[in-house]
N, C-alpha and C positions, 0 to 999 in steps of 0.2 A: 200749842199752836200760837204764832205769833200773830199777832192782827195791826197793821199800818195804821196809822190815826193820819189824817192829813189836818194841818191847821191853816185857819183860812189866808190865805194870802192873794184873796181877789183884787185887783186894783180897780177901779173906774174905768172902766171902759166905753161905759153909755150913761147917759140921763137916769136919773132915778135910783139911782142902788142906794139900798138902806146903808144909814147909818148906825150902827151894832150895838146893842147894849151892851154894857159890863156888867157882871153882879159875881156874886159869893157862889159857891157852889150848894148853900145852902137853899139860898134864893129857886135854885131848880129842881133841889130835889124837895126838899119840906122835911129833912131828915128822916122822910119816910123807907130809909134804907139802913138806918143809924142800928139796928138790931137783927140785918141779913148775917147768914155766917157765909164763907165762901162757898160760891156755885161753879162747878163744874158741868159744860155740856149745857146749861141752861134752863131754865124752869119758865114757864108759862108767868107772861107779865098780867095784870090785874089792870079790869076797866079801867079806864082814866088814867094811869101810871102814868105813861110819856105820854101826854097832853100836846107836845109838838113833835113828836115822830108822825110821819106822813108815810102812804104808801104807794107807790108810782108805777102804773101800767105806762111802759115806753113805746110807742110804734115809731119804725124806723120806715127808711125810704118804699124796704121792700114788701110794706105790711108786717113784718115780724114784730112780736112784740116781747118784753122782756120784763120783769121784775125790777124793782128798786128801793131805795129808804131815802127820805128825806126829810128836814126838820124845818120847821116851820122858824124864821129869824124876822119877820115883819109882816106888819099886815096885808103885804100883796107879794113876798118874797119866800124861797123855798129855799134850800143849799143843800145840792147831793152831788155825784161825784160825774165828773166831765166823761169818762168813761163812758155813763151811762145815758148822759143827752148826745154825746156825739151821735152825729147821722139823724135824731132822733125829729120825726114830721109831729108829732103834737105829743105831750104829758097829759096821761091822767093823773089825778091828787086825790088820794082818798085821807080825810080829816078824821079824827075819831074813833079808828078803826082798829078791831082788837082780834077779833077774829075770821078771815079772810072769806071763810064760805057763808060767815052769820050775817047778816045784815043789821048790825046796831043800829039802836035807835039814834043814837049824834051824831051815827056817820055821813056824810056827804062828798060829795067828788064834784072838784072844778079841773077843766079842760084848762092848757093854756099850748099857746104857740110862738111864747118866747122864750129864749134858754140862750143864757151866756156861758161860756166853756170863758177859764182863765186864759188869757192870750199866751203864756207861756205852756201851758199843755203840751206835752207828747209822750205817746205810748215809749213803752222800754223794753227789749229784749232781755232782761233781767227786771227780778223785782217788781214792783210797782211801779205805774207810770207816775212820771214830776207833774206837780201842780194839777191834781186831780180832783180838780176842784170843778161843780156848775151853779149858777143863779140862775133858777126859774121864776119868771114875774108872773102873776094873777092881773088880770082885768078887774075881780070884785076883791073886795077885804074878805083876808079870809077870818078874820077874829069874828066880824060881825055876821057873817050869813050864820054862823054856829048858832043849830036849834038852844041846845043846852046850855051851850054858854062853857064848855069843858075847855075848849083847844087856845092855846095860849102861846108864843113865844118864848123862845129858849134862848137865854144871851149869854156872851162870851163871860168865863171865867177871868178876872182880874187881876190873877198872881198865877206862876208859870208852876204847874204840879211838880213835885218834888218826885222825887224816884222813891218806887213803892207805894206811889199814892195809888188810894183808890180808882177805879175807874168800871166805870158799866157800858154795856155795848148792848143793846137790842134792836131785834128786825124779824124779818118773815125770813130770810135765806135758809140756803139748806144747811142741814144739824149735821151731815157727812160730806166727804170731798166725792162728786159726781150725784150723788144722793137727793131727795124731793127738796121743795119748798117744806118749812113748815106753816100749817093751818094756822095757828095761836102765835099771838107774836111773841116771842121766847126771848128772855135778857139771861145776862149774866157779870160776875163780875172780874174782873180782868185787875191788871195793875201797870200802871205806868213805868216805864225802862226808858234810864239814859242809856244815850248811846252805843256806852262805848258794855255796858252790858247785854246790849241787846244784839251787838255783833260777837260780843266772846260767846253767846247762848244759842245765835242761828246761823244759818248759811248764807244770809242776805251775805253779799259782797260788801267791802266797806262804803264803794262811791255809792251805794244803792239807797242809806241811808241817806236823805239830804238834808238840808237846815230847814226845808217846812214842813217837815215831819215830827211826829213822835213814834214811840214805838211802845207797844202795851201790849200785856202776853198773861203766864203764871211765871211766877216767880219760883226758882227752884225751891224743895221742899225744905232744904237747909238753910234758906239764903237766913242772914239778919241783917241789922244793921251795924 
């Protein structure tokens, strides 16, 4: 399975939007992955592990609500995907949070009722929608209401991944296509595809690919380099 990475390409469009860190890709993870071997299908992530993965109850206009992931990039700032604030009347934000029905002890939930969708946003009758990007703002800092002190900021990688680089993806979504949520938040590690291997490997169409995208999947069992 192919999985779309969108890379942030939010412009200012209001007062206030963070300004992004950079760092090493070391900086995020703590090399605490330096001795995984490859996961297929996913394995259950450990307390604390992604410190800014966030979990988002969405309710829309018509009281439905929906599931999300979001990563925490500032102390009052959230970044998940415009898809999923569109229409959307308030965000819940759950911090800390590892197992969906447990009730950790760091976990905590802030409401907010602002959410910015990228101004070039639109859904796609093929593919993934362009510019699938959202900024959700906090009224409180979310670093400092943290009992424990665990949930931290994640910032932008510095140098552009190299094809075949590593890459990890986790969330609550579902582990099959139409299939449940899962319970425990489940990761896995994937690997990043230039383009033009990642159109000779799927059915995406070639426009469907765009320039603020990346594209991360498994890599065939033969590939090298």
């Amino acid at each position: 399975m192919i999985f779309l990475v969108f890379l942030l390409g939010l412009q200012a469009q209001t007062s206030g939007i963070p300004s992004l860190q950079t760092c090493t890709n070391e900086s995020n993870f703590d090399g605490r992955f330096a001795n995984s071997t490859k996961i297929v299908g996913g394995i259950a992530a450990g307390e604390n592990q992604w410190p800014y993965l966030v979990r988002l109850i969405i309710e829309n206009q018509n009281g439905q609500q929906m599931l999300c992931g979001g990563t925490v990039i500032d102390n009052k700032w959230v970044l998940s995907a415009a898809h999923c604030c569109e229409g959307a009347r308030w965000i819940d934000a759950t911090f800390g949070d590892c197992v969906i029905t447990t009730q950790d002890s760091s976990e905590y939930t802030l409401r907010s009722y602002n959410f910015f969708n990228h101004p070039k946003y639109r859904k796609s009758s093929f593919g993934a929608p362009r510019f699938d990007v959202c900024l959700i703002e906090f009224s409180e800092d979310i670093i400092a209401l943290d009992p424990e002190k665990n949930v931290h900021m994640a910032c932008l990688t510095n140098t552009i991944p190299k094809h075949a680089s590593n890459c990890w993806i986790a969330g609550w979504g579902t582990t099959s296509a139409g299939g449940s949520i899962s319970d425990p938040l489940l990761q896995a590690n994937v690997h990043i595809m230039d383009k033009s291997y990642c159109r000779a490997k799927t059915n995406y169409p070639y426009y469907s690919l765009t320039k603020e995208m990346i594209c991360a999947g498994k890599l065939d069992s033969n590939y090298s380099e």
